[in-house]
N, C-alpha and C positions, 0 to 999 in steps of 0.2 A: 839474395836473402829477402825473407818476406817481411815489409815492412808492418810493427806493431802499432795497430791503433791506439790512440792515447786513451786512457781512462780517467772516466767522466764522475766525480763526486755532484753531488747534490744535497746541497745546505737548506734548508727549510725554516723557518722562524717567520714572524712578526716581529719581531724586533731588528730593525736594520742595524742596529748597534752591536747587537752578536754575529748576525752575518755579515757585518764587517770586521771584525775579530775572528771571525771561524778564515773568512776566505786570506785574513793576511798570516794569520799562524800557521794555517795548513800549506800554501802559497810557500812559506820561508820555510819551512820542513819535511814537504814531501819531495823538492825537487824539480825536474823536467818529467815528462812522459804521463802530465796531468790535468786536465782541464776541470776548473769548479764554476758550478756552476750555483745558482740564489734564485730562489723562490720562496714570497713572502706569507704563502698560502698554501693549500692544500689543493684548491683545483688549478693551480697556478704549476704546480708541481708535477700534477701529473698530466698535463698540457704537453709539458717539458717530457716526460715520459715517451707521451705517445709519439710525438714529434720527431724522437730521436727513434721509436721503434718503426716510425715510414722510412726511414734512413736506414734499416737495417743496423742501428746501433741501439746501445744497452747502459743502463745505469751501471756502474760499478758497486760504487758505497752511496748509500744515504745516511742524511744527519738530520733528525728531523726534531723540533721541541715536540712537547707532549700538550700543554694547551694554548691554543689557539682558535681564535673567534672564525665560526663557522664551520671548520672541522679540525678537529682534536688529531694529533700525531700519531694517536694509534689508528682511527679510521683512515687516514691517509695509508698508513702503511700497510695495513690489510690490504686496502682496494690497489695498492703498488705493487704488491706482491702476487695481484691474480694478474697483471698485466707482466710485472717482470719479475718471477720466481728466482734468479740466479744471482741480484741485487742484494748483497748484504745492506740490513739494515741495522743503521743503531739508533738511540730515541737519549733526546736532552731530558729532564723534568724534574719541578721546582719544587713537584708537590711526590709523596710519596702516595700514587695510586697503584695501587698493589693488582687490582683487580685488572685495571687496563692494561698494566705489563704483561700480567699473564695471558690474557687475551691478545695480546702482540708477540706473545714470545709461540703460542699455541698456533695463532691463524695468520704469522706474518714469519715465522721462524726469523724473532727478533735475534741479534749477533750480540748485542748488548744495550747499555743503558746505562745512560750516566746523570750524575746530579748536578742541577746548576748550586750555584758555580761551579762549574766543571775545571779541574783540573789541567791546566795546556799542559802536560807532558804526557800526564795521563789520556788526554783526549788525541795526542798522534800518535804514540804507541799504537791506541786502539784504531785509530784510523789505518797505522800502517797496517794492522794486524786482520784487521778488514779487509785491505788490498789484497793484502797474500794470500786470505781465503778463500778470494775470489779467483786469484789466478789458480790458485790450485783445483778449484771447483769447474774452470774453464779447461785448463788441460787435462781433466778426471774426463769429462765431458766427450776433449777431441779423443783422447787415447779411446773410450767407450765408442765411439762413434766410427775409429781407426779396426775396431776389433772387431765390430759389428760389420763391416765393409771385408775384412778377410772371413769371417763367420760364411756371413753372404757368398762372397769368392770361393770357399772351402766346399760352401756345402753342392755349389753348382757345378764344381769341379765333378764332385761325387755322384751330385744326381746324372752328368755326362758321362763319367767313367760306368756307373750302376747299368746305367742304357746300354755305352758300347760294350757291355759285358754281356747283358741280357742278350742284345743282338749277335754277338760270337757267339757264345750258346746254343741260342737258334740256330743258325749256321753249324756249329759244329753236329747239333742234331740232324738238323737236314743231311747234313754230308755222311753220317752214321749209316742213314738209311736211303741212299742214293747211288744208283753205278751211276759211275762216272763217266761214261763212254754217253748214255745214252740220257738221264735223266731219272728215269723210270725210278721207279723202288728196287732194291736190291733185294738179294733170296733172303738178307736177314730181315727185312720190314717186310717179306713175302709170307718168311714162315712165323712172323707175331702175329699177323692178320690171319693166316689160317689154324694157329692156336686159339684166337679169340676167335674167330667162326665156328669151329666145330665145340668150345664152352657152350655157346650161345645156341646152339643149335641143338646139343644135349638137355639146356635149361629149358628151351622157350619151343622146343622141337620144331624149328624152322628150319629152312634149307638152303643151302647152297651148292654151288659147283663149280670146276674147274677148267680151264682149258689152257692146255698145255700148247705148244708150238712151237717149230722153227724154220728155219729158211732151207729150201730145196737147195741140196749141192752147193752149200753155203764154201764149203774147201774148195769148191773150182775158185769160187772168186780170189781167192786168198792166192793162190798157187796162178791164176791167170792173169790176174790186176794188182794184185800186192797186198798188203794187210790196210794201207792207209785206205782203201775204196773199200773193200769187206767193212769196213768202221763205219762208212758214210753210211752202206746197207744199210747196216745194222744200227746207227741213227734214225735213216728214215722207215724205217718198220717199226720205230718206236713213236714215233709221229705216227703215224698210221694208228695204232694198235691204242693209244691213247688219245687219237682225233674219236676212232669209232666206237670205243667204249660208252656206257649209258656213266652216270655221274656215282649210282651206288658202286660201281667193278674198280675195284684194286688191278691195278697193272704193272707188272714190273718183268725185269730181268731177270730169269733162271740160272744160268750160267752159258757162257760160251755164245751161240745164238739162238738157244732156248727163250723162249718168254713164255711167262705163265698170267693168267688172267682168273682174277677171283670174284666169282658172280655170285653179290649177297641175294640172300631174297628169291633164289632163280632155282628151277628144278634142270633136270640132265633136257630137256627138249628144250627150255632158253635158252639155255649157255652155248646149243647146236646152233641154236638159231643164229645167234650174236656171231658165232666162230663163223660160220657161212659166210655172214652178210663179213665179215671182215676177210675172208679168203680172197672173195672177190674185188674186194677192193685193194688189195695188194697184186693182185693177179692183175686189174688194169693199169697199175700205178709203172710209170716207166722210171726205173732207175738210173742217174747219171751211172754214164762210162758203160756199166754193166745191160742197162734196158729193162728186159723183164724179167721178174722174180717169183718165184712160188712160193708157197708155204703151206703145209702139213699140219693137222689140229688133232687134239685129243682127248675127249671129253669124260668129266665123270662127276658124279654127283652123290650128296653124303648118304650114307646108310646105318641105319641101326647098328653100335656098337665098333660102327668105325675109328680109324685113326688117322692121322693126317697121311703116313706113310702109306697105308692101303690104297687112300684116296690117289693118290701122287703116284703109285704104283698103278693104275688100273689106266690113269687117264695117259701112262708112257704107254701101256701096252697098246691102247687105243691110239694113238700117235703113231705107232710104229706098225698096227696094222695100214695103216691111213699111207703111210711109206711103200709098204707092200703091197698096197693096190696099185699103185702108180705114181702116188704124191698130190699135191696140190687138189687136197681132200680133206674132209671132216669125217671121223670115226668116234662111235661115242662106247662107252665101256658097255661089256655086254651084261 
């Protein structure tokens, strides 16, 4: 159990004849779990202040008179109150200064004030009454300080969970528009990019083109080596086809072992060029298990009043002339 530090009064006067009266009545009526302490001054007092705030401790209650030579009960308690704001204070005085109280009660949030001759029953009441203010003003304090640390705890919870949500998201997007076998983009993030190319292409009349693809006798590998080596194929012709790409070409999976490739910015004689220079780099590339592989290309490029289907149609028929020559060729639509 954690052990409660004592709390600390602090008596104030000039008159050592009240603060010996204050310290043996408070002394016989507050108990244990209290240390008083006497200062016969104002800079004396808050000596005593500072002293205890290098310790990491705090005034509880003060009792200060109202005049005294050199400085007056209420300037003490101001200047007490900028160093210890959570110090209940209360003030003695002989004389009825209206003005100072309010000035203490305004820039010291005086607790109270009493008349000499002060009352002893009336003076530990208010004393105890002071304590309990204060303890309640220290555990207002931890509980604030307890709520503010789960605040804290709560909201970084959120800002972690907001992220790993964002980041699923991401992910689940990427995986939207990704086949799985190979990486590439999928025919659904194929046909949003050739939706927004042929807009753009109507609006800004700029051009693009396609090229269609697939692997030579792709079904021997499948029926000779198995489905699992037709996959690695078909893995690495997408490393390929995405190593030889320029940075503006879209590249993705068609279906099956189709790939299709989308050249912004490119007329039908790029797009031959690109499909060439990538024929032959598929054609030298030695594939596990299998060796060497072909592939078939088929180009087409937009036209006035086209449609994505048109285009997608002309650049199979040019793929499939490119078959019927022999294969491991580039045919561009006529």
């Amino acid at each position: 159990m954690k052990k409660v530090p004592p709390e600390i009064i602090l008596c104030v006067d000039d008159d050592t004849t009240v603060l010996s009266a204050l310290r043996t009545l408070l002394g016989e009526n507050l108990g244990t779990g209290h240390i008083l302490e006497i200062a016969e001054g104002g800079e004396e007092a808050l000596d005593l202040c500072a002293d205890l705030h290098k310790d990491g401790r705090e005034l509880s209650v003060v009792i200060s008179d109202f005049i005294m030579p050199e400085m007056r009960g209420d300037e003490l308690l101001i200047r007490l109150h900028e160093i210890s704001p959570h110090t209940i204070k209360i003030m003695l005085t002989g004389q009825s200064d209206l003005q100072g109280i309010k000035r203490t009660i305004n820039e010291a949030n005086l607790y109270r004030f009493l008349e000499k001759p002060f009352n002893n029953a009336d003076l530990v009441l208010t004393v105890k009454s002071a304590l309990h203010a204060y303890r309640q003003g220290q555990e207002l304090a931890t509980r604030n300080k307890e709520l503010e640390q789960i605040n804290t705890h709560l909201e970084q919870l959120i800002e972690a969970r907001t992220s790993e949500l964002v980041e699923k998201n991401k992910e689940l997007e990427r995986l939207a528009v990704t086949d799985r076998l190979t990486g590439l983009f999928n025919r659904l993030k194929l046909e949003q990019v050739l939706d927004e190319e042929l807009s753009r292409s109507k609006r800004y009349a700029s051009s693009f083109a396609l090229v269609l693809l697939d692997v030579d006798k792709f079904k021997s590998v499948n029926d000779t080596y198995g489905h699992p080596v037709g996959d690695q194929v078909l893995m690495d012709m997408a490393r390929l086809l995405a190593d030889g790409s320029r940075e503006v070409d879209v590249v993705g999976r068609w279906g099956g072992e189709e790939f299709l490739i989308v050249c912004r910015d490119t007329e039908a004689i790029g797009a031959a060029a690109l499909a060439e220079k990538m024929r032959l780099s598929i054609a030298s590339h030695t594939f596990a298990v299998v060796g060497s592989k072909t592939s078939s290309f088929g180009v087409s490029a937009v036209r006035a009043d086209d449609t994505i289907k048109d285009m997608v149609a002309r650049a199979d028929s040019a793929l499939y002339r490119a078959k019927e020559a022999g294969r491991n060729r580039v045919e561009c639509d006529a």
